[in-house]
GUTOR-557722 format. One line per 3 residues: number of its first residue (from 1); their letters; for each residue x, y, z of C-alpha. Coordinates in nm, 2 decimals, padded with zeros to 4 digits. Layout:
% residues N
NUM) A) X Y Z  ...
END
This chain:
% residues 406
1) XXX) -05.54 -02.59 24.63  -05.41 -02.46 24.98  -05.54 -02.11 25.14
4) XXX) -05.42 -01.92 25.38  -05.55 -01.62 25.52  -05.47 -01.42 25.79
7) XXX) -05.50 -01.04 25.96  -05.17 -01.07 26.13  -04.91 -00.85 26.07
10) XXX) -04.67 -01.10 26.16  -04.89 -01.39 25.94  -04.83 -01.14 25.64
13) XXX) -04.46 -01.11 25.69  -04.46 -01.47 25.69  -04.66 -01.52 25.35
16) XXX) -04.44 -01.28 25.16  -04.16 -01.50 25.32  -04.29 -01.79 25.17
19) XXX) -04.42 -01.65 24.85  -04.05 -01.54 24.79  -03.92 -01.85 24.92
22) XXX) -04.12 -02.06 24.63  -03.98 -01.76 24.40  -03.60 -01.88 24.51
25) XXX) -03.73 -02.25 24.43  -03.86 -02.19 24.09  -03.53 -01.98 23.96
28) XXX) -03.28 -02.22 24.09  -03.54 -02.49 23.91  -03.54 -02.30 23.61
31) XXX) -03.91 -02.40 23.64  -04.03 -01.99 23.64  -04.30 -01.91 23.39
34) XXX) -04.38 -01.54 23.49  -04.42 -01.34 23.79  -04.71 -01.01 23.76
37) XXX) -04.74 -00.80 24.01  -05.06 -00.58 24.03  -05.31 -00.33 24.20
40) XXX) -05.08 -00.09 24.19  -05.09 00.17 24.47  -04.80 00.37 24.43
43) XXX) -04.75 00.66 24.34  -04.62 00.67 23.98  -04.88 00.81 23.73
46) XXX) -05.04 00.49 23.47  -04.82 00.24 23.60  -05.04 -00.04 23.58
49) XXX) -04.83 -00.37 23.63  -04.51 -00.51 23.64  -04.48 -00.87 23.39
52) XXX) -04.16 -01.04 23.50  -04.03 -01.29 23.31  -03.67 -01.53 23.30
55) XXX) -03.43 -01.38 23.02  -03.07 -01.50 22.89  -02.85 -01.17 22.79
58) XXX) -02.48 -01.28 22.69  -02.52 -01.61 22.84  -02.61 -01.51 23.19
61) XXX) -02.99 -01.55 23.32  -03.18 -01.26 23.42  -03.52 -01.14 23.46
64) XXX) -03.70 -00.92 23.26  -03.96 -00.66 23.41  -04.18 -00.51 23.18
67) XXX) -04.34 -00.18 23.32  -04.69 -00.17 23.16  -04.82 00.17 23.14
70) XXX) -05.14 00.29 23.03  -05.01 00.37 22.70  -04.61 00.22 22.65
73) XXX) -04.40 00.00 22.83  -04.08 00.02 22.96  -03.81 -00.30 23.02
76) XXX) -03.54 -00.34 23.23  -03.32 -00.63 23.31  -03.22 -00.74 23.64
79) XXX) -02.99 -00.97 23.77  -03.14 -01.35 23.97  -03.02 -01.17 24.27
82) XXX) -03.15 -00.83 24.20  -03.47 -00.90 24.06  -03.58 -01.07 24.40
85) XXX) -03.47 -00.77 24.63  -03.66 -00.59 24.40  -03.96 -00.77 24.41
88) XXX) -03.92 -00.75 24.79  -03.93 -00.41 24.79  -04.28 -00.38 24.56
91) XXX) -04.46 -00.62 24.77  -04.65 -00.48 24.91  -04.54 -00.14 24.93
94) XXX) -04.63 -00.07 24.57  -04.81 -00.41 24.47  -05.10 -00.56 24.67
97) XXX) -05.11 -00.87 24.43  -04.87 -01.13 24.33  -04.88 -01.41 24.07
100) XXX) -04.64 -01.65 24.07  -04.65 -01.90 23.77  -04.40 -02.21 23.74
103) XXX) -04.39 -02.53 23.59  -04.50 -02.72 23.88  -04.71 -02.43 24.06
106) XXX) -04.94 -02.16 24.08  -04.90 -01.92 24.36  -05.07 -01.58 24.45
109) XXX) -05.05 -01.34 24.76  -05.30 -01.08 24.77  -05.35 -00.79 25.04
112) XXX) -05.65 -00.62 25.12  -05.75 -00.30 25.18  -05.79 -00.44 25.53
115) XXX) -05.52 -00.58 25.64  -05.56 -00.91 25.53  -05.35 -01.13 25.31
118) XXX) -05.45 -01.41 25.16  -05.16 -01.66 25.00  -05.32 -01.90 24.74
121) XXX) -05.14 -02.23 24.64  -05.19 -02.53 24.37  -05.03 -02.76 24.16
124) XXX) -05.01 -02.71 23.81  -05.28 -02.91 23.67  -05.16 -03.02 23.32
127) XXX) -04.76 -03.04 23.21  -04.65 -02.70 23.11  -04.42 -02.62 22.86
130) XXX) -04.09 -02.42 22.99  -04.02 -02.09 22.88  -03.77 -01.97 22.59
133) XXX) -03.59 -01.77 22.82  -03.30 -01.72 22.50  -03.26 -01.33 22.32
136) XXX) -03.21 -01.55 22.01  -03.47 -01.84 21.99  -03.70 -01.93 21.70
139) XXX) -04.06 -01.81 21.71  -03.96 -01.52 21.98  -04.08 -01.17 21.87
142) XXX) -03.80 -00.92 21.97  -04.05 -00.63 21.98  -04.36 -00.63 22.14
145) XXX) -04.69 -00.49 21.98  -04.78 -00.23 22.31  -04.42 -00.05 22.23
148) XXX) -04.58 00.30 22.17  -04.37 00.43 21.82  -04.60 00.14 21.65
151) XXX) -04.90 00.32 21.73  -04.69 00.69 21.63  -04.59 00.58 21.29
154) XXX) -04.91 00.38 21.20  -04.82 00.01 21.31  -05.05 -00.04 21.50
157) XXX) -05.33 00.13 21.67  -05.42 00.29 22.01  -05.53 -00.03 22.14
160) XXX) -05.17 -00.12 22.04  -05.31 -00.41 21.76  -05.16 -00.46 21.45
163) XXX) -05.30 -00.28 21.17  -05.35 -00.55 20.91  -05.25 -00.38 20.63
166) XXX) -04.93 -00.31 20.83  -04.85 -00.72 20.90  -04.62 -00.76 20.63
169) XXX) -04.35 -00.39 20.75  -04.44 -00.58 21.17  -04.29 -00.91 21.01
172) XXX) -03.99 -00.75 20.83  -03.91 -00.51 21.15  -03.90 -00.82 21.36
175) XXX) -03.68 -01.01 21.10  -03.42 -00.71 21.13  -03.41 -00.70 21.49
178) XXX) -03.34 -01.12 21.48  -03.06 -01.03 21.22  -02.90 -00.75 21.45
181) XXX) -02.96 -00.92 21.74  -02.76 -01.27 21.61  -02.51 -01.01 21.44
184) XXX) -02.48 -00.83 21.80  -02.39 -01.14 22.01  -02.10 -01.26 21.79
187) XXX) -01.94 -00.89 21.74  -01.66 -00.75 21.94  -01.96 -00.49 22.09
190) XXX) -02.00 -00.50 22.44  -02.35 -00.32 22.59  -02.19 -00.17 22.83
193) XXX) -02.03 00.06 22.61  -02.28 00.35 22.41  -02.34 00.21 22.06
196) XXX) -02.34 00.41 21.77  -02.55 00.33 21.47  -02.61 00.49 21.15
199) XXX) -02.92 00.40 20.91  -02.89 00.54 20.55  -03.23 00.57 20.35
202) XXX) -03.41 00.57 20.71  -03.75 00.65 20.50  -04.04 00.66 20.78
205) XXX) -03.78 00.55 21.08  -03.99 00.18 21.12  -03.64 00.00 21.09
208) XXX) -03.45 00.31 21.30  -03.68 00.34 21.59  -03.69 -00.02 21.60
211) XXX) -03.29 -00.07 21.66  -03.32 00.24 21.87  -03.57 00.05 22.10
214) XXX) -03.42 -00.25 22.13  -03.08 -00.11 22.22  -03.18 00.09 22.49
217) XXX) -03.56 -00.10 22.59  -03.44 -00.47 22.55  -03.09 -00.47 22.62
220) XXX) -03.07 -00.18 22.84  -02.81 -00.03 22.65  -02.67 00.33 22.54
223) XXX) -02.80 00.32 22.18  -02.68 00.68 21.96  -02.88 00.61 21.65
226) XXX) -02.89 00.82 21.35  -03.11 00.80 21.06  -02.99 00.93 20.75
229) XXX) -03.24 01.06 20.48  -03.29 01.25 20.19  -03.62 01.36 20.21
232) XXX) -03.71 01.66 20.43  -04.05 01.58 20.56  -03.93 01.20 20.66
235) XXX) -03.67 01.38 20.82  -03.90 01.68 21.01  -04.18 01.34 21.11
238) XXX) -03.95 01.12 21.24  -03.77 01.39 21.46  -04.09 01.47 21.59
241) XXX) -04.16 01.11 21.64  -03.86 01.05 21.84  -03.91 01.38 22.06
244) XXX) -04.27 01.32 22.15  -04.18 00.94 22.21  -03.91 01.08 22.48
247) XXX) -03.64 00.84 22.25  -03.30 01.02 22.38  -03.00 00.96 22.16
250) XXX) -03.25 00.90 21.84  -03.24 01.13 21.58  -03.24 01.19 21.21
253) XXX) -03.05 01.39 20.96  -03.11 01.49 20.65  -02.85 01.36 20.32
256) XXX) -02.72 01.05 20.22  -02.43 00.83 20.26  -02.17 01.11 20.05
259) XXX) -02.29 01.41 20.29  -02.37 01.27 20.64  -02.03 01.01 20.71
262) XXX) -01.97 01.00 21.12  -01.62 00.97 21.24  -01.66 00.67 21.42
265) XXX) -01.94 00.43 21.41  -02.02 00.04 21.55  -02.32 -00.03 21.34
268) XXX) -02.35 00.10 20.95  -02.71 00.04 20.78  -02.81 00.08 20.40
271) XXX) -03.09 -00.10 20.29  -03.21 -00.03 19.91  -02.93 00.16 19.85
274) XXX) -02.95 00.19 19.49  -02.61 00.02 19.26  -02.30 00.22 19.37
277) XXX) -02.48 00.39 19.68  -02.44 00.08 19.87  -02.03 00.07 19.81
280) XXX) -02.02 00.42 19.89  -02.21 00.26 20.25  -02.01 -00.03 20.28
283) XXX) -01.66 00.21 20.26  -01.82 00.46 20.48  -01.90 00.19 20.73
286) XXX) -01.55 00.04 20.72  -01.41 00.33 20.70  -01.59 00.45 21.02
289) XXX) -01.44 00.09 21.20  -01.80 -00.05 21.19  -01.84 -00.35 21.38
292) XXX) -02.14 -00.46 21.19  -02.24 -00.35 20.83  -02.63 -00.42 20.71
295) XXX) -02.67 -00.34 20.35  -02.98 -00.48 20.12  -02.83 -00.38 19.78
298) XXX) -03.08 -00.26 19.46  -02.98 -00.21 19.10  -02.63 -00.35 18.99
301) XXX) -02.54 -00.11 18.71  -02.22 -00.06 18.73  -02.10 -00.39 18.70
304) XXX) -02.39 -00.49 18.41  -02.28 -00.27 18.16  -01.96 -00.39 18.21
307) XXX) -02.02 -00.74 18.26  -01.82 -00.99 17.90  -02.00 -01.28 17.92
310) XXX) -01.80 -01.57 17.87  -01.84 -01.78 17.55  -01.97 -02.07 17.74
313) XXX) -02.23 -01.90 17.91  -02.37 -01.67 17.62  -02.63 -01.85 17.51
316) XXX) -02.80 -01.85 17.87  -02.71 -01.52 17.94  -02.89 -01.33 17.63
319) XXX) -03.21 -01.36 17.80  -03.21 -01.00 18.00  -03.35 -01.10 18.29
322) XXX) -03.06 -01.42 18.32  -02.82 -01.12 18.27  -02.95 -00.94 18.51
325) XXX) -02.94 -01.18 18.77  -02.51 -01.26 18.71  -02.50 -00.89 18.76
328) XXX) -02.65 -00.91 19.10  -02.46 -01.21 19.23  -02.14 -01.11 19.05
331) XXX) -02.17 -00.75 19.21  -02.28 -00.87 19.57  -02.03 -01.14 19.55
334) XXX) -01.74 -00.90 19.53  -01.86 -00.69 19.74  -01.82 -01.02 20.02
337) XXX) -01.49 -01.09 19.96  -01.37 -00.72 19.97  -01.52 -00.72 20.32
340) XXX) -01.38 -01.05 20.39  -01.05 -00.90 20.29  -01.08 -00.60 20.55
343) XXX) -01.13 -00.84 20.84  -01.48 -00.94 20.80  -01.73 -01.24 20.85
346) XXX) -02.00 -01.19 20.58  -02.29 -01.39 20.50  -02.49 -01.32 20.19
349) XXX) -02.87 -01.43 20.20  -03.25 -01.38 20.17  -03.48 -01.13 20.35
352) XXX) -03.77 -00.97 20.37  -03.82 -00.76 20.02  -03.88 -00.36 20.15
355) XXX) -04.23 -00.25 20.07  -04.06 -00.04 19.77  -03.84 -00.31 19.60
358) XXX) -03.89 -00.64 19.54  -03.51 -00.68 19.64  -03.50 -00.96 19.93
361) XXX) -03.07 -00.98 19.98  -02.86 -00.87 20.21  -02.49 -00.84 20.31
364) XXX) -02.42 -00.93 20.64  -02.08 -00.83 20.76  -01.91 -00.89 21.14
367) XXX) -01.57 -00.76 21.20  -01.40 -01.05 21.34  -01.15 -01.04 21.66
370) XXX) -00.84 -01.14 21.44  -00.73 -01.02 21.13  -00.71 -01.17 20.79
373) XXX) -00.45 -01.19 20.51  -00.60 -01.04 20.25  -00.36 -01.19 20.00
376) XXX) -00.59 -01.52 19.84  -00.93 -01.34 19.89  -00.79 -01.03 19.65
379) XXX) -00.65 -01.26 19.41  -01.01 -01.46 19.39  -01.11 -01.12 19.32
382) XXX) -00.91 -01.02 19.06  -00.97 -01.39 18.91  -01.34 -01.32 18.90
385) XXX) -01.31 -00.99 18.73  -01.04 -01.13 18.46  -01.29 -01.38 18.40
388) XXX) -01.61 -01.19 18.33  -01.40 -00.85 18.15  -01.44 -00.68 18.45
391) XXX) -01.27 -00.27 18.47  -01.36 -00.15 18.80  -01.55 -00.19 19.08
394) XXX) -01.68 00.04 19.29  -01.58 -00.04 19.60  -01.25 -00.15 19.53
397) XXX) -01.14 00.14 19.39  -01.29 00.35 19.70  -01.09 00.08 19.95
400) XXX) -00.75 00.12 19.72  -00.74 00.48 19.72  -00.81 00.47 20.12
403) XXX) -00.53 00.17 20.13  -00.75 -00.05 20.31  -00.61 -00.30 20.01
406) X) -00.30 -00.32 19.81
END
């Protein structure tokens, strides 16, 4: 380890120069760990520290500054270039304490209340591993635990822990955000643009305050999210959440898909929307010229008591619960191709059951940048209903009679 202390002016000039200087070497190494800036002396009320750390948004690298206040955080992204004139300016105007951490060193400049600074330097003494600097890599929580509407709607407590009994809604919130966020980077959206999203059956908000958050926290985006519910006193809490949290552009509405249907929309949400409910979403959302449409579909009644099973199949299919399950993936399967058929690419897989349905699908759809003809897909879907005595199907019929297909 190397020290170097000095009472100069001109000596302290110099160490911020070379503090910086082994900043510049560690980005264009891509060796940076994370920078924290701290003893805070400005003038900005529970501002604690600033944790700076290397990010990738849409392919470029960045750094992200976390803003760690006594009680919530705030993120914003900075350009290479940026983020080091910012630094500049903190140290030590606002920041008497630098920590520089890297692959291959470990640097901090301090200043006293004295006048003195002090410039600390070492190699790393074991290998270190390099940082996932990715929006979209395995393991990677896309919220963090000190965000302050966990603590508001019972995630986690004041000391901004995870309440245990709470792990399971922490896990799923984090799953959505890695859907959305995957969803996001291969849509036509583009952050610089305000985003508008609507979440049917919002329920307590966990979900909508989460999207909200990492719009407008994360990405530093304009995120106008609505959540849509029928019950009054969800609606009256999470309104109150959102103001007290200071979460503009977040708010919540009471009705359902039928009564609350926005002009135009980028991101439509329906999770447990129960049997036709969720192709009443689905239309609304491409109706609205959704981008991306999220849907976790529950009870398929529509198309079960419909459903002929074919003389091949009948003796498997008498059990009820076997029946039940060919509604399901006959129901959600034509619900895939009809929004492959309106310019969609749509997945169809497991997630996280909600903690009021034991229901662990979802639909998945991404408007693609080039149309489709819809020609094969509707006659696979006209095939599938011939072959299990199919009438109607919800969502087809509310496409035809829009003329979104022939």
């Amino acid at each position: 380890m190397s020290v170097i202390t000095s009472t100069s002016p001109i000596a302290a000039t110099d160490h911020l120069a070379q503090f910086l200087g082994l900043l510049d070497i560690s980005l264009s190494q891509n060796s940076l760990i994370k920078l924290v800036l701290a003893k805070y002396v400005g003038s900005e009320a529970d501002l604690q520290r600033i944790i700076i750390k290397p990010l990738t948004v849409k392919e470029q690298p960045c750094l992200s500054f976390v803003y760690r206040y006594k009680t919530r955080d705030i993120t914003k992204n900075f350009s290479l270039a940026e983020a080091v004139a910012v630094i500049a300016s903190l140290i030590p105007a606002s920041f008497k304490n630098a920590h520089l951490l890297s692959l291959t060193d470990e640097v901090q400049l301090e200043f006293s209340k004295k006048g003195k600074t002090t410039l600390f330097k070492s190699k790393a003494q074991q290998e270190r591993q390099a940082p996932s600097a990715g929006h979209d890599r395995e393991k990677k929580r896309y919220l963090e635990l000190t965000r302050p509407f966990l603590t508001d709607l019972g995630v986690t407590n004041r000391q901004h822990e995870l309440i245990p009994a709470m792990s399971r809604k922490w896990k799923q919130i984090n799953k959505f955000i890695e859907v959305f966020s995957h969803a996001l980077s291969s849509s036509p959206l583009k952050l610089d643009q305000p985003i508008k999203v609507a979440d049917f059956g919002s329920g307590k908000g966990y979900l909508t305050f989460a999207i909200h958050d990492y719009l407008c926290n994360t990405l530093q985006a304009q995120g106008q999210v609505t959540g849509v519910e029928l019950r009054e006193d969800m609606v009256t809490l999470c309104n109150e959440a959102a103001a007290k949290l200071d979460h503009p552009g977040l708010t919540f509405a009471q009705g359902d898909v039928r009564t609350v249907a926005p002009s135009a929309l980028d991101v439509m949400i329906a999770l447990h929307a129960c049997d036709i409910a969720t192709d009443y979403a689905i239309h609304m959302g491409i109706r609205s010229g959704a981008s991306i449409i999220m849907c976790s579909p529950c009870c398929h009644k529509q198309i079960r008591l419909q459903i002929q099973s074919p003389t091949l199949l009948k003796p498997m299919l008498q059990y009820g619960l076997h029946m039940g399950q060919q509604a399901e993936m006959v129901t959600d399967s034509l619900r895939a191709l009809l929004l492959e058929a309106c310019g969609y690419e749509t997945k169809v897989f497991e997630f996280i059951s909600l903690e009021h349905t034991n229901k662990n699908k979802m639909i998945l759809a991404v408007k693609r940048a080039e149309p489709v003809d819809p020609a094969q897909l509707l006659a696979r879907i006209q095939e599938l209903k011939t072959f299990y005595g199919l009438s109607e199907h919800c969502l087809e019929t509310l496409l035809k009679s829009d003329g979104f297909i022939g």
